[in-house]
N, C-alpha and C positions, 0 to 999 in steps of 0.2 A: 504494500500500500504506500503512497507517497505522500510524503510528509506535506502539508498545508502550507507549512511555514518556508520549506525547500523553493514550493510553486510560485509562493507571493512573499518572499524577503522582507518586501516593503510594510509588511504589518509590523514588522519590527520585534518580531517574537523569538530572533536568532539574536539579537541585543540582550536580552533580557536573563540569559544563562550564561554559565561558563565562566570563565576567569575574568577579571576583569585586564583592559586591556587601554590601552591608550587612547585618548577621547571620550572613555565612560566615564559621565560624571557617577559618583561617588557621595554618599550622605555617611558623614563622621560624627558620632556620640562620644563626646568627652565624660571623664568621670560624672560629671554635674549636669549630665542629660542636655547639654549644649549644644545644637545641631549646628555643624557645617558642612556646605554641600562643595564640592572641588573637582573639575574634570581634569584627567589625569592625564599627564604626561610624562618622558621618558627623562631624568636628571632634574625635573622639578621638585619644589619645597613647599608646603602648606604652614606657616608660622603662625604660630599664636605669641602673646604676650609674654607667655614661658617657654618657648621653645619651636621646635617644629617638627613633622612627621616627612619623611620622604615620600614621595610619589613611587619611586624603583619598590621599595617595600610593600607598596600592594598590589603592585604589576605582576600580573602571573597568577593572584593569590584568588580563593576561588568566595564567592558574595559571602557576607556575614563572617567576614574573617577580624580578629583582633591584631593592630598593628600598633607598636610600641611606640611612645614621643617621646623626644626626645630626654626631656623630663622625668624619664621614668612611669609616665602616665600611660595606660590604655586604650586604644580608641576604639570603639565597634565600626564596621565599614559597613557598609549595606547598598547597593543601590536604590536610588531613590524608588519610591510607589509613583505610581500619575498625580497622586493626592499628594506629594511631597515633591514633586517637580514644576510642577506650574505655581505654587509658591515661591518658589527659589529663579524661575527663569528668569529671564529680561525682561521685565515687562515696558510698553509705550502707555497702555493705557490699564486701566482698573480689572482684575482678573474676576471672573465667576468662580467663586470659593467651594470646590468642591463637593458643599452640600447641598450646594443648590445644583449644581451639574449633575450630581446621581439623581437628584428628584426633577431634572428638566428631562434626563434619558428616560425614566421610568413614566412618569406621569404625560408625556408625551410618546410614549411608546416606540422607540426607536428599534428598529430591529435591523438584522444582519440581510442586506439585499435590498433596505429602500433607498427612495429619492426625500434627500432631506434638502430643505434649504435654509439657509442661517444668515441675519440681518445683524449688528457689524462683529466683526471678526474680534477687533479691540486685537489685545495680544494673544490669542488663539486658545488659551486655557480651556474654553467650553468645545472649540475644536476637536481636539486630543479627544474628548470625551467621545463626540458624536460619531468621529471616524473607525473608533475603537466599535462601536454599536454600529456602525453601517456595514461594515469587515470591507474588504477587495472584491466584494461582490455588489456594493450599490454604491449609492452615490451620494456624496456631499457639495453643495453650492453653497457658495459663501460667499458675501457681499459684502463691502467695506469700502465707504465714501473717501479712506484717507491712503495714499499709496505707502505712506513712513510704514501705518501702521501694520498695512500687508505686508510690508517685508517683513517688518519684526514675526507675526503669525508666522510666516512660512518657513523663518529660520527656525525658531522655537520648534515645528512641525519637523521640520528633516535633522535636530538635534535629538528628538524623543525618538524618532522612529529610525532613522539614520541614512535616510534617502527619502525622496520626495512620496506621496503619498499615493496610490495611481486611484483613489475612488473620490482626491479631492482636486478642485478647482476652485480659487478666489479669481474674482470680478470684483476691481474695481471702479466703482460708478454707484448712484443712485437705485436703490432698490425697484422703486416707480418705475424708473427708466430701464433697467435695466433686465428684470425678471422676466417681463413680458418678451423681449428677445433672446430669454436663454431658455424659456423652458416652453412646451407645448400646454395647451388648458387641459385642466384635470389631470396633468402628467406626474405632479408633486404630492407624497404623501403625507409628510410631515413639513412643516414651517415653525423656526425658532427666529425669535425677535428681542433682538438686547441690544436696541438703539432708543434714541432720547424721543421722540416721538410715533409710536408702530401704529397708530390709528389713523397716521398715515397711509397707511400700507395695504389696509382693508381688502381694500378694491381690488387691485392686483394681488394679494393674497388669496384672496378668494375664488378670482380665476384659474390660477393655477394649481390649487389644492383639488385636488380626488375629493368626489363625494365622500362623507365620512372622516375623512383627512384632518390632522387635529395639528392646531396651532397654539404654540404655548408664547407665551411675552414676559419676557424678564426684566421689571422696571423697576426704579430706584426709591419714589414716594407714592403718596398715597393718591397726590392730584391726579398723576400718570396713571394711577391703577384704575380711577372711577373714571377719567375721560378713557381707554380705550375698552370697558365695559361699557359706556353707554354708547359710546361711536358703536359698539358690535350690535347692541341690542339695537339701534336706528338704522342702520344699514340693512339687516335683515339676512338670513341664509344661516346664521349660526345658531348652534345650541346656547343655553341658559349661556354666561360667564361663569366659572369657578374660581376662584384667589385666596390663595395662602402665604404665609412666609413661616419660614424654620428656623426654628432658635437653638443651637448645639451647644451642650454645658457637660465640660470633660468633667471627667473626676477622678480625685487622688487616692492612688492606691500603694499603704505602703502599710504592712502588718495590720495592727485594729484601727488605724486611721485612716477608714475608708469614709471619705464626704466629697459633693461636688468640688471642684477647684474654682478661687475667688475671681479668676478672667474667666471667662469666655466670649465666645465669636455671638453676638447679638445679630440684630437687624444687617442686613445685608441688600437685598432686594426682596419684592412681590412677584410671586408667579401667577399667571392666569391664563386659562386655557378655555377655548371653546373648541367646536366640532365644526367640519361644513355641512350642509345640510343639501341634500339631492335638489336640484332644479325646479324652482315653481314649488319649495315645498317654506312653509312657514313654521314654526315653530311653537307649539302650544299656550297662550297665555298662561299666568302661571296667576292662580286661585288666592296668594295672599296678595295683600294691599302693601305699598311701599310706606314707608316710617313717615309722619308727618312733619312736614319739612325737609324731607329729602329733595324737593325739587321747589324752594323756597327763592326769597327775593335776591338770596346771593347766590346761586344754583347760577354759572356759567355755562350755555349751550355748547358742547364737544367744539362746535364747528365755528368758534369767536375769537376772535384771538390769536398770536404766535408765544410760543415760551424759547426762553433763549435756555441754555445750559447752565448760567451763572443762576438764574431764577429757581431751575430746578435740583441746585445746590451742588453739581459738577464741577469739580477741580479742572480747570486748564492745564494740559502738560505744554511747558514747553516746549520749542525747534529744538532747542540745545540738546536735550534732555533726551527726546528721541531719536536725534541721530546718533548720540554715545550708547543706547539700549538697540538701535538698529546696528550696529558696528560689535557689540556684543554677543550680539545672537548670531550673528555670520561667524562671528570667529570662534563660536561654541559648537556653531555646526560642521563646521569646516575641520577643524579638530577632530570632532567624531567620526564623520567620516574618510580622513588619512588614519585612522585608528581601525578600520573596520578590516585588514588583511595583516593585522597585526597579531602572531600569535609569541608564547615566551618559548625560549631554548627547550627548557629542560618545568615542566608546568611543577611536576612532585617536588622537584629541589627548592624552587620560589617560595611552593606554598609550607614547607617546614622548616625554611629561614623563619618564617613569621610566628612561629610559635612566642608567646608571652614568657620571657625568663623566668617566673610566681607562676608554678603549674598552679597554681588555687586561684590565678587572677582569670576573669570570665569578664565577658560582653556584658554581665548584667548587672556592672559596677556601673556604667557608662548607661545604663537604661536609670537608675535609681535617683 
């Protein structure tokens, strides 16, 4: 039988095992549970304030290996998760935090063999996700108004996977503009939207979604969430609106002091999803009555108005900023990829150089 990952390289599933090797970034657990993440190369040094660990030292050496600092300290090595990568990559613009990417793949139903399409790209985090859920068998479109920012996406993409993706495509231009000449009507199964205004997009979303076809909207406050529920409910063709957001609260685990931990990741964005609804078909009124005053004398009509990005509380990055994170991610990907016919001499001899001098010192000083 032939291996999936032999046929399509490019899912990036021969990255992901095996020794590490020159270009893999690398996530480091110091004693005090400290992450740093380091893509490796050959006579490099990772320094900290006390010291430094080599790079040759975990070259060769096979994932989840402990490699000695200089210091005398232990590091745990690991490759990074997808959930521990797009944290740590270049980013240009504001990433979709993980918990909302699992609950945009699930709750949008993403499966292996569709046609998705995604409105803007930002630095490609939610990317990563949907391409992993569409596999080498369907297909991702992806739309981003800003060309910095597609580069950075696509470097970040052939850094995780380590060559270019072959089920994705970005398009840069106007979603409006531009969907309608990339895809056929009813051709798209799924549509993802995490740009400042998507009740723009209605219209032209709705063409090209499949009957049934489910659109989910990844927005930042609350304004955004009630205008592009009522732009769906006045436009006509979709199901009810649905909207939630997730609140994630880790907790400490260490002998009988098990309680939440005093951070956690709060508000992030709003998800909201509707359905398309088959041609000439309307959608049930719904039997309760709306809350009194919900469409009151400050009740602004969806279609009044523009909002700028500063209004709806968006940080500006600047020029500066994104050409030194676009110049980053080329040279992280680029790395990875001179790293990918890169094997060691001798793999056994590398990896029991690396044994911890304190056969009683373990990875799970550096987790605590």
């Amino acid at each position: 039988m032939t291996d999936p990952d032999d046929a399509h390289p490019a899912t990036g599933a021969d990255l992901r095992r095996g020794p590490f090797r020159p270009g893999d970034r690398v996530q480091l657990t110091d004693p005090k549970g400290r992450l740093h993440t380091i893509t490796l190369e050959p006579g490099a040094t990772f320094h900290t304030h006390r010291g430094h660990v080599r790079h040759d030292d975990l070259l060769g050496a096979p994932d989840g290996s402990v490699v000695r600092h200089s210091s005398g300290a232990d590091y745990l090595a690991l490759r990074p998760l997808l959930s521990d990568y797009v944290l740590s990559m270049p980013r240009g613009a504001q990433v979709v935090y993980p918990k909302d990417a699992g609950q945009i793949v699930t709750y949008a139903d993403i499966y292996p063999g569709a046609t998705v399409v995604e409105a803007g790209v930002g630095s490609g985090a939610l990317s990563l996700s949907l391409l992993r859920a569409v596999g080498v068998s369907g297909r991702l479109l992806s739309f981003e108004r800003r060309e910095d920012f597609a580069e950075i996406a696509r470097a970040n993409a052939r850094a995780f996977f380590g060559r270019d993706h072959p089920a994705w495509s970005v398009t840069v231009g106007d979603l409006v503009e531009t969907l309608p000449r990339s895809v056929a009507p009813g051709s798209v199964d799924r549509v993802v939207l995490d740009m400042l205004a998507p009740w723009e997009c209605l219209d032209v979303v709705h063409e090209a979604l499949a009957p049934g076809g489910v659109l989910i909207c990844y927005v930042a406050t609350a304004t955004q969430l009630s205008r592009v529920a009522e732009t769906a409910r006045t436009h006509g063709g979709w199901t009810e609106p649905q909207a939630w957001e997730s609140l994630v609260r880790g907790w400490h685990l260490e002998g009988l002091a098990v309680r939440p931990q005093h951070r956690m990741h709060g508000h992030t964005g709003f998800l909201l999803t509707v359905r398309r609804l088959a041609a000439g078909t309307a959608a049930p009124l719904l039997k309760r009555r709306p809350a009194k005053g919900a469409y009151g004398e400050d009740y602004v009509p969806h279609d009044e108005g523009e909002w700028s990005a500063e209004e709806l509380g968006e940080r500006a990055v600047s020029a500066k900023r994104v050409r030194r994170t676009a110049r980053d991610a080329r040279a992280t990907a680029d790395a990875r990829e001179a790293g990918d016919n890169w094997e060691p001499e001798d793999p056994g001899a590398t990896a029991d150089a690396r044994e911890p001098e304190d056969p009683g010192a373990t990875g799970d000083e550096g987790n605590s």
